[in-house]
N, CA, C and O atoms as CSV, one atom per row, in Angstrom:
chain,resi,resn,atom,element,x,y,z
A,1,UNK,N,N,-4.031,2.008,76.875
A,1,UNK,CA,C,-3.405,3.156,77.507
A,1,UNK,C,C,-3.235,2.884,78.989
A,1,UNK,O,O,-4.003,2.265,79.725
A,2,UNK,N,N,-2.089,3.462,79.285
A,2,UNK,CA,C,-1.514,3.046,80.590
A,2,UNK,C,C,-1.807,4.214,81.864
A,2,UNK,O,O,-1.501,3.912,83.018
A,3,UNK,N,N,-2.314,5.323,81.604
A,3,UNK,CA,C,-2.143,6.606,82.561
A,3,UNK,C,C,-1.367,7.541,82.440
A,3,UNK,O,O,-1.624,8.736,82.581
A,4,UNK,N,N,0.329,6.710,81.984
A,4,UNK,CA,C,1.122,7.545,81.404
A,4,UNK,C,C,1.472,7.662,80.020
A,4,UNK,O,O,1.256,6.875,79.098
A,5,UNK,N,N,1.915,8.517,80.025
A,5,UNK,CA,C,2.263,8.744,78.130
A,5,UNK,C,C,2.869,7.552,77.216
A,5,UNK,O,O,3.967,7.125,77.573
A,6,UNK,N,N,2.225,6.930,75.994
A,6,UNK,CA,C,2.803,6.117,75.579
A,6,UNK,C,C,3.485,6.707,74.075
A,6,UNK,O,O,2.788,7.389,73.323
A,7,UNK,N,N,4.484,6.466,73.841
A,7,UNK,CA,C,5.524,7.434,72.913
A,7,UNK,C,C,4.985,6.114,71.639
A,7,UNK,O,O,5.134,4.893,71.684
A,8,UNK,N,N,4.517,6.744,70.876
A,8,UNK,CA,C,4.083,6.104,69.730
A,8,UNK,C,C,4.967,5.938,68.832
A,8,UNK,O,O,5.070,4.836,68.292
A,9,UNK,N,N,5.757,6.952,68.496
A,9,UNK,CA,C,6.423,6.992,67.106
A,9,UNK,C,C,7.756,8.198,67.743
A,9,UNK,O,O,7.580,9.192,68.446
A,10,UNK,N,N,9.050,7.646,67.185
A,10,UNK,CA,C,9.856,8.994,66.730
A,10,UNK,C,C,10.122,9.008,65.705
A,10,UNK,O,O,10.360,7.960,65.105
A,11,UNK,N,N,10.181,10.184,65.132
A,11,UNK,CA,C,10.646,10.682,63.905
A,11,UNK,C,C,11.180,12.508,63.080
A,11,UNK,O,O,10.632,13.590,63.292
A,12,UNK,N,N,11.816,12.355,62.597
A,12,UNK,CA,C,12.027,13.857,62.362
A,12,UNK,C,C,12.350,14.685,63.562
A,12,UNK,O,O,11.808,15.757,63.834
A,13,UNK,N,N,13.498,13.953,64.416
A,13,UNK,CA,C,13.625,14.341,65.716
A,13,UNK,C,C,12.302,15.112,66.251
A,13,UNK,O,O,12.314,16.324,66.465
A,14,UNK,N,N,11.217,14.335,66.436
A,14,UNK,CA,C,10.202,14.748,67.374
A,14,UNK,C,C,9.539,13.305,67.631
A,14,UNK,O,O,9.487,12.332,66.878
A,15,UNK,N,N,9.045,13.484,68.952
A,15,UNK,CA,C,8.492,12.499,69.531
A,15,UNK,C,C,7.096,12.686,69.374
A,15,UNK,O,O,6.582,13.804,69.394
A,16,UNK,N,N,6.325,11.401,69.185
A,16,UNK,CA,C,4.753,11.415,68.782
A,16,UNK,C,C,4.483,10.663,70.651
A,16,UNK,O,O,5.084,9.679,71.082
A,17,UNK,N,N,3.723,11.268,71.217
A,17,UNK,CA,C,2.836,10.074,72.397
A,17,UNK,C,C,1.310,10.771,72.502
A,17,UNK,O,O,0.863,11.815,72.027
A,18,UNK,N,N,0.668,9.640,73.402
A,18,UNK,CA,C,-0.940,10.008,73.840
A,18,UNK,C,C,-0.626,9.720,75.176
A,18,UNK,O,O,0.112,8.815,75.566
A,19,UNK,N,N,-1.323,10.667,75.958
A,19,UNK,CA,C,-1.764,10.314,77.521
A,19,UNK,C,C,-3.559,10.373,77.589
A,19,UNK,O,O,-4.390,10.937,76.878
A,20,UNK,N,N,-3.644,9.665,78.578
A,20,UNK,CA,C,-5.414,10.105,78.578
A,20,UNK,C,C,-5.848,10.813,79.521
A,20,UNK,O,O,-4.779,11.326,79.855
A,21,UNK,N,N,-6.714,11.303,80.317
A,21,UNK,CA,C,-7.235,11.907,81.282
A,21,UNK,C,C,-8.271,11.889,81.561
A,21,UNK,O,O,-8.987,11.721,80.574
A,22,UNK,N,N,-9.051,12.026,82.903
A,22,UNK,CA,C,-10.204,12.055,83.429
A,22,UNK,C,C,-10.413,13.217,84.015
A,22,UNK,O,O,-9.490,13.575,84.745
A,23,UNK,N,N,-11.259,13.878,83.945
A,23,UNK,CA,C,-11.874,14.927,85.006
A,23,UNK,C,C,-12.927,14.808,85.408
A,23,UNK,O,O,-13.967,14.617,84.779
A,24,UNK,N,N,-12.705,14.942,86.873
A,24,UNK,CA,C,-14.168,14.316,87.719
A,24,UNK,C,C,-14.284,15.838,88.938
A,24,UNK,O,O,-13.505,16.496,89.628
A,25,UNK,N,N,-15.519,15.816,88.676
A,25,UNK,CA,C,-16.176,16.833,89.178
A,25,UNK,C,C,-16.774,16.566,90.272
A,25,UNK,O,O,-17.646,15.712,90.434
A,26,UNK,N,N,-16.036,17.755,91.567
A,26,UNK,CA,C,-16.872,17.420,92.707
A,26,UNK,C,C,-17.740,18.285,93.247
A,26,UNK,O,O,-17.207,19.272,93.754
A,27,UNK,N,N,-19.534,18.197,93.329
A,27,UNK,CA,C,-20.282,18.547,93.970
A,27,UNK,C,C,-19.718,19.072,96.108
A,27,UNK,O,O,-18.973,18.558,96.943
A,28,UNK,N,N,-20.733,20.439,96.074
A,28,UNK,CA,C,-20.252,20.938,96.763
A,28,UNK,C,C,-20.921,19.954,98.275
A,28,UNK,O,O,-20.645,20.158,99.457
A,29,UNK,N,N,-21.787,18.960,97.728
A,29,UNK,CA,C,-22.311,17.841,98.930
A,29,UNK,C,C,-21.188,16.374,98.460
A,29,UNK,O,O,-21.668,15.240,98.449
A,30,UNK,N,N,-20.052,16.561,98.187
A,30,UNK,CA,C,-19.362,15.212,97.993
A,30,UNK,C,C,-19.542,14.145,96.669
A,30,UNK,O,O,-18.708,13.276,96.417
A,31,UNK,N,N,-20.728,14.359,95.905
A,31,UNK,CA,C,-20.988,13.822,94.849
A,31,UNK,C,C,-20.254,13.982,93.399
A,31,UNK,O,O,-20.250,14.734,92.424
A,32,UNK,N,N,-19.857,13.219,93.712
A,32,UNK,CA,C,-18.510,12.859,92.107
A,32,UNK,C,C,-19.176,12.305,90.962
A,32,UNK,O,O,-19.721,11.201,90.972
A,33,UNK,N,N,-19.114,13.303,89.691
A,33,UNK,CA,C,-19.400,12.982,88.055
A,33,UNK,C,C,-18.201,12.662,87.695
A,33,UNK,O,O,-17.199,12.788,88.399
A,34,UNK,N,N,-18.242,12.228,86.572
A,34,UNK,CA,C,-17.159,12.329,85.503
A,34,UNK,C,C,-17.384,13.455,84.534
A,34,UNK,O,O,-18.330,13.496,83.747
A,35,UNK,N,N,-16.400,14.409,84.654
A,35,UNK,CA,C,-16.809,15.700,83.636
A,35,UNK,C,C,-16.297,15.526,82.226
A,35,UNK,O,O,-16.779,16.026,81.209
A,36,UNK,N,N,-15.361,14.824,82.315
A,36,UNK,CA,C,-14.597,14.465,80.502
A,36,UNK,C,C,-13.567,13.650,81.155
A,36,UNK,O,O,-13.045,13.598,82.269
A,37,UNK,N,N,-13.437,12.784,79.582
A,37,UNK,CA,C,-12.503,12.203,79.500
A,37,UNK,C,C,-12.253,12.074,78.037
A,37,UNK,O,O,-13.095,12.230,77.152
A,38,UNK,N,N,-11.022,11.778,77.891
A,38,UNK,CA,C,-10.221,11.646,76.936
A,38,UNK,C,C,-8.421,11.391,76.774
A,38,UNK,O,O,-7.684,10.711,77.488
A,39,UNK,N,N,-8.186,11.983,75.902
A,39,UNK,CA,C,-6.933,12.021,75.561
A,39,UNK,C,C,-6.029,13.010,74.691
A,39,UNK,O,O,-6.545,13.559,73.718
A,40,UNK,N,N,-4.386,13.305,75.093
A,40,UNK,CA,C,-3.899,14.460,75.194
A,40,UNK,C,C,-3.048,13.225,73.823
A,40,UNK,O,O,-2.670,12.066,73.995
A,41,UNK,N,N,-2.995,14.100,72.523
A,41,UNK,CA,C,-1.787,13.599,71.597
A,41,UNK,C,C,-0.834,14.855,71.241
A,41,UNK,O,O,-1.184,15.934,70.763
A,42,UNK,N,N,0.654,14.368,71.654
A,42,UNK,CA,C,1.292,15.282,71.930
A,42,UNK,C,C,2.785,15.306,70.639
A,42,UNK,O,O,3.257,14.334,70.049
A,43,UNK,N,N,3.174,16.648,70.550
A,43,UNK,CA,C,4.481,15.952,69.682
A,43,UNK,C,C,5.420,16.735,70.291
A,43,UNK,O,O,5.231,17.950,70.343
A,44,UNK,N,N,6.576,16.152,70.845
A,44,UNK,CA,C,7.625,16.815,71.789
A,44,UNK,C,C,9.007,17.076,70.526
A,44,UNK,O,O,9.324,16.420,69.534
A,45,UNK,N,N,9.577,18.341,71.140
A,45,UNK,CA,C,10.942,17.377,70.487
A,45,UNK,C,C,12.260,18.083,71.324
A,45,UNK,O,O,12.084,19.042,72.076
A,46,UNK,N,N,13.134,17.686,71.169
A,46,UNK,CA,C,14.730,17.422,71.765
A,46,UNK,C,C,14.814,19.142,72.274
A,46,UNK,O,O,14.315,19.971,71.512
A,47,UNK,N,N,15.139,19.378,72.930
A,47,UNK,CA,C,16.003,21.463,72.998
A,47,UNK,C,C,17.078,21.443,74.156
A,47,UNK,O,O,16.643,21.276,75.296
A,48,UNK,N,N,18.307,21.583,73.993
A,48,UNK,CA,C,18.782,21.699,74.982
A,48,UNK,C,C,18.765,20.291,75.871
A,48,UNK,O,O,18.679,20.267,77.099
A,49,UNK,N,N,18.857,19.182,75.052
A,49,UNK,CA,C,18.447,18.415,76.316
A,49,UNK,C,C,17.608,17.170,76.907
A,49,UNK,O,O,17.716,16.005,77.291
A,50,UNK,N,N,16.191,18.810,76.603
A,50,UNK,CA,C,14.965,18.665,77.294
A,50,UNK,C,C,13.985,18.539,76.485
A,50,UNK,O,O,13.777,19.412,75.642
A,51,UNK,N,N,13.049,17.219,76.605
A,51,UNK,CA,C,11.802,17.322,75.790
A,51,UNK,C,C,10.761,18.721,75.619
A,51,UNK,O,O,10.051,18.800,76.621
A,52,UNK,N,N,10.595,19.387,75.027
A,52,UNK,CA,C,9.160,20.766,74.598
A,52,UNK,C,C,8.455,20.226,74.134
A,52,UNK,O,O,8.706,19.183,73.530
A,53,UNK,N,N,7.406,20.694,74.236
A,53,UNK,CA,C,6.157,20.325,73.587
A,53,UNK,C,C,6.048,21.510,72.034
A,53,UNK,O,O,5.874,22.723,71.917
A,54,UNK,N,N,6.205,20.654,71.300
A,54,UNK,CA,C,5.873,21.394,69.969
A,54,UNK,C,C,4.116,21.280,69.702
A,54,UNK,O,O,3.620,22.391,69.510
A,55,UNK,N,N,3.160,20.166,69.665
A,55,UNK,CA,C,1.810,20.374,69.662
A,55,UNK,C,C,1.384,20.100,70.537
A,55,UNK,O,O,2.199,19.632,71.332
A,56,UNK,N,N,-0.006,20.164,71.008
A,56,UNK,CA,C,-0.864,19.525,71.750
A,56,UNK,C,C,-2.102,19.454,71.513
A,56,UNK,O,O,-2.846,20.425,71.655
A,57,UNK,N,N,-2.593,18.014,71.021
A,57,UNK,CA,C,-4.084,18.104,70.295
A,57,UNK,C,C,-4.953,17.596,71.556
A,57,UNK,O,O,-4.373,16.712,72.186
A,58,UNK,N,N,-6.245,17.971,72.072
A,58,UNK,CA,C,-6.935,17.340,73.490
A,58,UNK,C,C,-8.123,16.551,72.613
A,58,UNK,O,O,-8.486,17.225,71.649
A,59,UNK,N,N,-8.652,15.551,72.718
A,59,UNK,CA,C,-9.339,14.570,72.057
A,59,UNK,C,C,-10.410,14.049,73.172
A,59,UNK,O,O,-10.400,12.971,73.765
A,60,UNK,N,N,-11.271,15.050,73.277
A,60,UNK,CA,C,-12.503,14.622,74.534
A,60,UNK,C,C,-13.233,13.578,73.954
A,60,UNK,O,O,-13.947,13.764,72.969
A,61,UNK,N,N,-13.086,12.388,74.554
A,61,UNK,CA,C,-13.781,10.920,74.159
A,61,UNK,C,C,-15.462,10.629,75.105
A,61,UNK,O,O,-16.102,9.581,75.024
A,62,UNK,N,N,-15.868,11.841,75.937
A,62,UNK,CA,C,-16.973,11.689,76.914
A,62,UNK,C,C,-18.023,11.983,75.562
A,62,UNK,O,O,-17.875,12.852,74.703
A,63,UNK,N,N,-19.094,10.995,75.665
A,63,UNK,CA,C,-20.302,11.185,74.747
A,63,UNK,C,C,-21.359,12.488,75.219
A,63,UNK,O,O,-22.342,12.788,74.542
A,64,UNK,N,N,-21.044,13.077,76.274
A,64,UNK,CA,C,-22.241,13.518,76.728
A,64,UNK,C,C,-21.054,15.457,77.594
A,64,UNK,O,O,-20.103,15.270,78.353
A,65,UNK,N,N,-21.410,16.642,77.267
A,65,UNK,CA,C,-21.245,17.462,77.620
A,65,UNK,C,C,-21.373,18.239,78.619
A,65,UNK,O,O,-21.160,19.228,77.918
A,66,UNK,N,N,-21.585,18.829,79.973
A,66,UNK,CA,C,-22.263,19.495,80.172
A,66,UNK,C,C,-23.169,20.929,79.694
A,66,UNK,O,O,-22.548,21.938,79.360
A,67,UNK,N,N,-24.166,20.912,79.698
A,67,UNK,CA,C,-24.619,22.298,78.739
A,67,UNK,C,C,-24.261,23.670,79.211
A,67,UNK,O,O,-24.224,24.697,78.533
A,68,UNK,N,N,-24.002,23.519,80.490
A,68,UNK,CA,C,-23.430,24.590,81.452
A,68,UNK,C,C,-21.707,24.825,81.675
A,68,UNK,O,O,-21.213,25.189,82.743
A,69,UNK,N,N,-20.913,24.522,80.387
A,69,UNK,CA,C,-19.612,23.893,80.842
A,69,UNK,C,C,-19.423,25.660,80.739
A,69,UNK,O,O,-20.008,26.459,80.007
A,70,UNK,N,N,-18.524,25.849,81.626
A,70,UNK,CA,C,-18.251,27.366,81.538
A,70,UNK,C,C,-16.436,27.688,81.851
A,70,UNK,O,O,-15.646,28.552,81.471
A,71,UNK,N,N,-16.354,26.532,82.699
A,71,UNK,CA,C,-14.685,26.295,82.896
A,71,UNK,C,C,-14.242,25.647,81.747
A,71,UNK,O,O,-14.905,24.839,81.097
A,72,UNK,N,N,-12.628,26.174,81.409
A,72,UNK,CA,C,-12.153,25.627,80.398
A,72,UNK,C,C,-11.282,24.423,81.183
A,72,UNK,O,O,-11.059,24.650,82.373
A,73,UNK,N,N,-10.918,23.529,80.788
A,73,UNK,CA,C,-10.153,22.348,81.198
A,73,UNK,C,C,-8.795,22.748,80.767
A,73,UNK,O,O,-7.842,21.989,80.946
């Protein structure tokens, strides 16, 4: 995976890709976690044009949670 979306598959006029993502959490003294990571699998398709997003599945790949997670991503 590249950072940006890699278009896996078309078919049935809709587009299949994955992007991945990081979220890093910053302490209010400068100290940076990694809060999740993973990856966004998406299925777009054609309107007008313009790619829409018809799904969006989020695929958190971080082994470890916070127990306090209270924000949604």
């Amino acid at each position: 995976m590249t950072g940006y979306p890699d278009f896996l598959l078309s078919e049935n006029s809709q587009e299949h890709c994955e992007t991945p993502f990081v979220v890093i959490r910053i302490m209010r003294d400068g100290k940076m976690d990694l809060f999740a990571a993973g990856r966004y699998l998406d299925r777009l398709v054609e309107e007008g044009g313009a790619l829409k997003f018809r799904e969006r599945l989020v695929v958190c790949d971080s082994s470890r949670f916070d127990t306090l997670l209270a924000i949604p991503l």
